[in-house]
Backbone bond lengths (Angstrom), bond angles and torsions (degrees), N, CA, C in turn:
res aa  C-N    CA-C-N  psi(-1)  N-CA   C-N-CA  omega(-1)  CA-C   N-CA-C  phi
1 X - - - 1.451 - - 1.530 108.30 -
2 X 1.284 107.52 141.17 2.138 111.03 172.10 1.317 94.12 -54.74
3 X 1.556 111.09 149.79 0.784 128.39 136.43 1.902 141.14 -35.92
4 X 1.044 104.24 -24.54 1.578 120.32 149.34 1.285 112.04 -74.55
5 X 0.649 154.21 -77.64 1.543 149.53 -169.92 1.535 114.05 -5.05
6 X 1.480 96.19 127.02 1.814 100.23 -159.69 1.731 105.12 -83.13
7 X 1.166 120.19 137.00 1.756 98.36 -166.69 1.266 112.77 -71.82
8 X 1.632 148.65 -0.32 1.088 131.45 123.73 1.181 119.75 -18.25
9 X 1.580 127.22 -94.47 1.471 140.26 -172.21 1.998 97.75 -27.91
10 X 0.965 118.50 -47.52 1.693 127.33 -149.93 1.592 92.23 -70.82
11 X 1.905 98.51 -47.44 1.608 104.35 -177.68 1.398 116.14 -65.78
12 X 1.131 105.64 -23.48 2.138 108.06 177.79 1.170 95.50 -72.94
13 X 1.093 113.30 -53.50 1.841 111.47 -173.07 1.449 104.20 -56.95
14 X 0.952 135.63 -43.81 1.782 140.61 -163.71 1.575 96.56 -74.33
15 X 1.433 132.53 -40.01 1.542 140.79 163.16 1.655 104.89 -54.60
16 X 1.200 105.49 -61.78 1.977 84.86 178.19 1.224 131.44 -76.25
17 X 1.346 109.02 -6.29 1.724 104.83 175.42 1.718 89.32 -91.20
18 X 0.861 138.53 -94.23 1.704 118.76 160.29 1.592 113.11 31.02
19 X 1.356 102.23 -73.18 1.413 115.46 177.80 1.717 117.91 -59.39
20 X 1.262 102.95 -62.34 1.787 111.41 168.78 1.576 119.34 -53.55
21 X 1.406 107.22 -10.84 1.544 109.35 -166.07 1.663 125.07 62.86
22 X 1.383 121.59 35.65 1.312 144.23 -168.50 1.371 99.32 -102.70
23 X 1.188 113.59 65.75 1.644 111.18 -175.49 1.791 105.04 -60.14
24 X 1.302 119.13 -66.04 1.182 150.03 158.06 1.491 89.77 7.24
25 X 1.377 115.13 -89.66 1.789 134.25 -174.35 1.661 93.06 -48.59
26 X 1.154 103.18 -36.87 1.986 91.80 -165.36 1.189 108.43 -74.44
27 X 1.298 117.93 -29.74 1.253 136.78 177.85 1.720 109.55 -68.91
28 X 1.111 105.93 -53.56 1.682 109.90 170.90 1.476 107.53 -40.19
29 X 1.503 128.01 -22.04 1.717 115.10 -134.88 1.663 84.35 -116.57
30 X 1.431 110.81 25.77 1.969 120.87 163.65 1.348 122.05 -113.35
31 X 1.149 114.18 143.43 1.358 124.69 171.12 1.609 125.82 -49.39
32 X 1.133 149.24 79.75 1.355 130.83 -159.95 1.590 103.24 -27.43
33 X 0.813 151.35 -22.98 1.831 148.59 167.25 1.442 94.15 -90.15
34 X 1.077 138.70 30.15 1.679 104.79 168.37 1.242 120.38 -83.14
35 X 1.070 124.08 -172.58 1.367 132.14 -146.78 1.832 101.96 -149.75
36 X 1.279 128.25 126.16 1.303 143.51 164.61 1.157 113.72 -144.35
37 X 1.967 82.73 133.71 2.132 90.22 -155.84 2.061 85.55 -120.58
38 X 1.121 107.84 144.06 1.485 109.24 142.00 1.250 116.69 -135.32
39 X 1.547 100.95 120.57 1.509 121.25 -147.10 1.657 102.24 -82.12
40 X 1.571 105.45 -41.25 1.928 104.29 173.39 1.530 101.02 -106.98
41 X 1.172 136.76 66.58 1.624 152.99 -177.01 1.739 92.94 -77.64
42 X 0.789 117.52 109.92 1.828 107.32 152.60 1.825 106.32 -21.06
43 X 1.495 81.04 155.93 1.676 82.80 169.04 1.660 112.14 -80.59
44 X 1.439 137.03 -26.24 1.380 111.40 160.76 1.192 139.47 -71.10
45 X 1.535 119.28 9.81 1.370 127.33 -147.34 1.334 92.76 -126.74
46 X 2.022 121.67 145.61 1.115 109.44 179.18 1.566 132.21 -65.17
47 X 1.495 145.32 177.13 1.047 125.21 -150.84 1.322 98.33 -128.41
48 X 1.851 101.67 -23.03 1.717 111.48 -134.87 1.798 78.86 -167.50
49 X 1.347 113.82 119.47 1.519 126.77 170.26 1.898 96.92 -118.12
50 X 1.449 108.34 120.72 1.808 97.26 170.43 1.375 97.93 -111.39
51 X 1.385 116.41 123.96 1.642 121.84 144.78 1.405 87.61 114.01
52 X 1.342 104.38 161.82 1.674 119.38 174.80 1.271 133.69 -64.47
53 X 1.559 101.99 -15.70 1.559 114.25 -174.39 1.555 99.10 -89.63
54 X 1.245 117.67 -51.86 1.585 120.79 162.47 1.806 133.14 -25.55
55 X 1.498 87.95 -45.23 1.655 95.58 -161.83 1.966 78.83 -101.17
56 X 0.984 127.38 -31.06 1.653 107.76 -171.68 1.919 87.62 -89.09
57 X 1.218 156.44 -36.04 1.450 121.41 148.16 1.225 125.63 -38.54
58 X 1.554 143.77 -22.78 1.602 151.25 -167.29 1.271 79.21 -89.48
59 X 1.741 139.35 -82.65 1.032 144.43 -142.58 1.741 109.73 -66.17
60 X 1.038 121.62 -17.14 1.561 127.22 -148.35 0.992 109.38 -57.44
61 X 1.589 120.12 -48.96 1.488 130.85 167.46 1.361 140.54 -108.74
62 X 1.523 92.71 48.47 1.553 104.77 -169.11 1.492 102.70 -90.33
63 X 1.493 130.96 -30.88 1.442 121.24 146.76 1.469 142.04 -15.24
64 X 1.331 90.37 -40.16 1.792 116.35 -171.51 1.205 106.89 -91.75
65 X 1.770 124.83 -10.36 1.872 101.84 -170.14 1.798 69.82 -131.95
66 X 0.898 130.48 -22.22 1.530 111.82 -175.83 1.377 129.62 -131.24
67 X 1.048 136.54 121.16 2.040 136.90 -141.62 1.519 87.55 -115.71
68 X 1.267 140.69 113.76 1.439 142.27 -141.73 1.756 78.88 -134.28
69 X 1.690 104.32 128.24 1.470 102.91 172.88 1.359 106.70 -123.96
70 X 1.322 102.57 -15.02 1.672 104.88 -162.89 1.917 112.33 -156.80
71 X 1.377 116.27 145.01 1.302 114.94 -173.55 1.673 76.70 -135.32
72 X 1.348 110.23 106.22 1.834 110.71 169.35 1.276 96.12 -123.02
73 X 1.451 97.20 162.05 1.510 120.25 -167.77 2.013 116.16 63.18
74 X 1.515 111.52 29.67 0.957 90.01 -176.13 1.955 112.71 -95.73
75 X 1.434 78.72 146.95 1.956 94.70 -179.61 1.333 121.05 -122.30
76 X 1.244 103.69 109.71 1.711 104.62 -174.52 1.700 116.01 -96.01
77 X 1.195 113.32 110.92 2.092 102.58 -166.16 1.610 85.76 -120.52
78 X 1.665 79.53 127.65 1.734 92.36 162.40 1.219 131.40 -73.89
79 X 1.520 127.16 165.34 1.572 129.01 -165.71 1.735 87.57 -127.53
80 X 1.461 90.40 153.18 1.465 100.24 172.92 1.402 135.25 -42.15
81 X 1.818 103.77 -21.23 1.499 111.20 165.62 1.356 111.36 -88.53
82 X 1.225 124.35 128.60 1.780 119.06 -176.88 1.468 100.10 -64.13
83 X 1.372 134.55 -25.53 1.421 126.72 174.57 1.631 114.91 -61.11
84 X 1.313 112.15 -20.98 1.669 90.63 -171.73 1.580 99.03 -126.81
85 X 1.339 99.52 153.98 1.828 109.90 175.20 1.706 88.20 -119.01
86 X 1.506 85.32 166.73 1.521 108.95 156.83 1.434 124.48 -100.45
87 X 1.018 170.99 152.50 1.688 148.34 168.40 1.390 101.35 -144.09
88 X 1.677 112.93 117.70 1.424 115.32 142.18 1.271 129.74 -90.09
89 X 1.117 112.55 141.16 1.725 124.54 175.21 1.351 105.67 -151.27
90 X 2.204 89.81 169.82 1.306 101.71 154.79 1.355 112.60 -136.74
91 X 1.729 119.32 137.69 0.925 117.43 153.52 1.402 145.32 -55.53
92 X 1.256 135.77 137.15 1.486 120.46 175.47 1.512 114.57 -141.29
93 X 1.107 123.71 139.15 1.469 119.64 -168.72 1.416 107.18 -151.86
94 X 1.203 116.36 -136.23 1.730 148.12 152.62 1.293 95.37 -147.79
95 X 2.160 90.06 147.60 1.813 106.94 158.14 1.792 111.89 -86.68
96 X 1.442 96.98 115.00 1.737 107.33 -173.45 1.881 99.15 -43.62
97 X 0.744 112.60 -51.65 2.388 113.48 -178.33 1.475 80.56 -79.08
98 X 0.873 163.01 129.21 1.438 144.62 50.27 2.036 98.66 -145.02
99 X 1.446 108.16 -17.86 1.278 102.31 -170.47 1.360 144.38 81.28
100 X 1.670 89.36 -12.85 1.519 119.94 178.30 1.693 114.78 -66.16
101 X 1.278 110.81 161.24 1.471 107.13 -177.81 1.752 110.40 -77.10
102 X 1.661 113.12 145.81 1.180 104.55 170.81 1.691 126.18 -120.50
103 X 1.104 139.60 111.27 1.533 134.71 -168.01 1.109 114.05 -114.76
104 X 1.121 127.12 132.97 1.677 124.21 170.09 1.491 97.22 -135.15
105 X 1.662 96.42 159.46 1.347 117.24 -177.77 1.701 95.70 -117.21
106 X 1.744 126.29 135.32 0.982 121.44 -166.10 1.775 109.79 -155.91
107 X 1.463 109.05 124.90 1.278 103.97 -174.33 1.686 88.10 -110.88
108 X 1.212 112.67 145.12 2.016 116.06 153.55 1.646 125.15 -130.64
109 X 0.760 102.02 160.32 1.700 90.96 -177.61 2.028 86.55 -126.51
110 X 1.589 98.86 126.46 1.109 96.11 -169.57 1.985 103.09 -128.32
111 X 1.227 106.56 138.37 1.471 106.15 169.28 1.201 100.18 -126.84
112 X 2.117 107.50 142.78 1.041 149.75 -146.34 2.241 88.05 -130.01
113 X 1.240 99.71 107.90 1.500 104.06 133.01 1.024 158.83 -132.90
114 X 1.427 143.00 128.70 1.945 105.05 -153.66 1.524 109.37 84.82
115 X 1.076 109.03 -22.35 2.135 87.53 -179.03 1.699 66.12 112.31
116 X 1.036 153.67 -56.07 1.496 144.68 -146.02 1.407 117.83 -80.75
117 X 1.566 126.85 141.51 1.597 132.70 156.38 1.582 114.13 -68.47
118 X 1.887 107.27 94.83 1.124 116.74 166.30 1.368 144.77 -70.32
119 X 1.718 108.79 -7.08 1.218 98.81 -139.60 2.019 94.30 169.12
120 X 1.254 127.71 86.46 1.517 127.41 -165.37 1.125 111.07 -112.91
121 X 1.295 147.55 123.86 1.706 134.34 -176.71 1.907 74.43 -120.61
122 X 1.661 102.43 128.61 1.423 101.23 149.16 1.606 110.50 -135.75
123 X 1.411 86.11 137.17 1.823 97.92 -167.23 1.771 96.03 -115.16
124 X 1.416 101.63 99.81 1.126 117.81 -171.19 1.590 112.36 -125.31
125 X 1.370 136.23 161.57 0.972 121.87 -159.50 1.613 113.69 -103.89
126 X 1.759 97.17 122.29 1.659 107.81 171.98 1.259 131.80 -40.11
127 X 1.622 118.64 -39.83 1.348 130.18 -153.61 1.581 89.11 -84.39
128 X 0.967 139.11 -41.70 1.392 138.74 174.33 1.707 118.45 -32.53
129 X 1.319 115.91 -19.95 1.332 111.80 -138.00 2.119 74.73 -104.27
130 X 1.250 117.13 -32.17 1.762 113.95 170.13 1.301 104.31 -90.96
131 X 1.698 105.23 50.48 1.792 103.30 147.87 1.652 105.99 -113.75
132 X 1.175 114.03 149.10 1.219 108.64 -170.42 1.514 125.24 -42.66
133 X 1.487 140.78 134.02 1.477 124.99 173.85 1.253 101.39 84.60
134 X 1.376 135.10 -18.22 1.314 138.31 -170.85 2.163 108.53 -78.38
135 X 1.300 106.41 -24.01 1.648 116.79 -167.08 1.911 106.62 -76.69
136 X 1.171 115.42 7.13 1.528 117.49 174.88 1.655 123.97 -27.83
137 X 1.054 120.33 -15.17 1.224 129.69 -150.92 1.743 114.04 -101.53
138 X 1.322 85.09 -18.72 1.998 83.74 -163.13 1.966 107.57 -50.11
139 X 0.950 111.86 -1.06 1.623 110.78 -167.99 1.255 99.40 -78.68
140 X 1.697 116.92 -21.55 1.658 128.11 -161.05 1.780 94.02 -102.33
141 X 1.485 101.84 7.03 2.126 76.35 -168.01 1.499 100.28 -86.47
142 X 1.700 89.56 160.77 1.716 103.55 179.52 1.363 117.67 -52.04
């Protein structure tokens, strides 16, 4: 992405490759230093991904436990620094092993530098993760 690129625009774009299952491209759209935090993470689950190679190993197989069709209701409000947004959403999908429906409710506070994802806090919800089919992750714990 240019370096202009408003981090709105970068974040819509980061929602449809998401959507297409283009991890690869989504993965492109980070800073080799970026930073992805989950601030209320379970304790087996990572908390804190540093650098691009990190968070595209976390991300690699998120295709495979979650079929992502839709991000509705999303609202992106700017902060006084043009580098960072806030964004609420929700995810909605199916879990690919159980088939079951999947929804999350998700706020992040995200900074953009360079056209690049510097820096991701997503505060998403823990209790979700002891719904059935929901525990995919243990391969990623600290």
């Amino acid at each position: 992405m240019p370096a202009t690129t408003p981090p709105a625009d970068l974040y819509r774009r980061s929602l449809r490759l998401l959507l297409d299952k283009d991890i690869p491209a989504w993965v492109g759209l980070w800073a080799d230093d970026g930073v992805m935090e989950f601030p209320f993470a379970p304790p087996t689950w990572p908390a804190r991904l540093e650098g691009r190679e990190a968070i595209a190993a976390h991300m690699r197989d998120y295709p495979d436990h979650i079929d992502l069709h839709d991000f509705p209701d999303l609202r992106i409000h700017r902060t006084t620094d043009p580098g960072i947004i806030v964004v609420e959403m929700r995810g909605v999908g199916r879990m690919v092993e159980t088939g079951g429906p999947f929804e999350m409710a998700y706020i992040a506070v995200v900074t953009v530098q360079e056209g690049r994802f510097t820096s991701y806090r997503d505060y998403w919800n823990p209790l979700a993760v002891h719904e059935p089919g929901m525990n995919f992750t243990a391969r990623n714990a600290r």
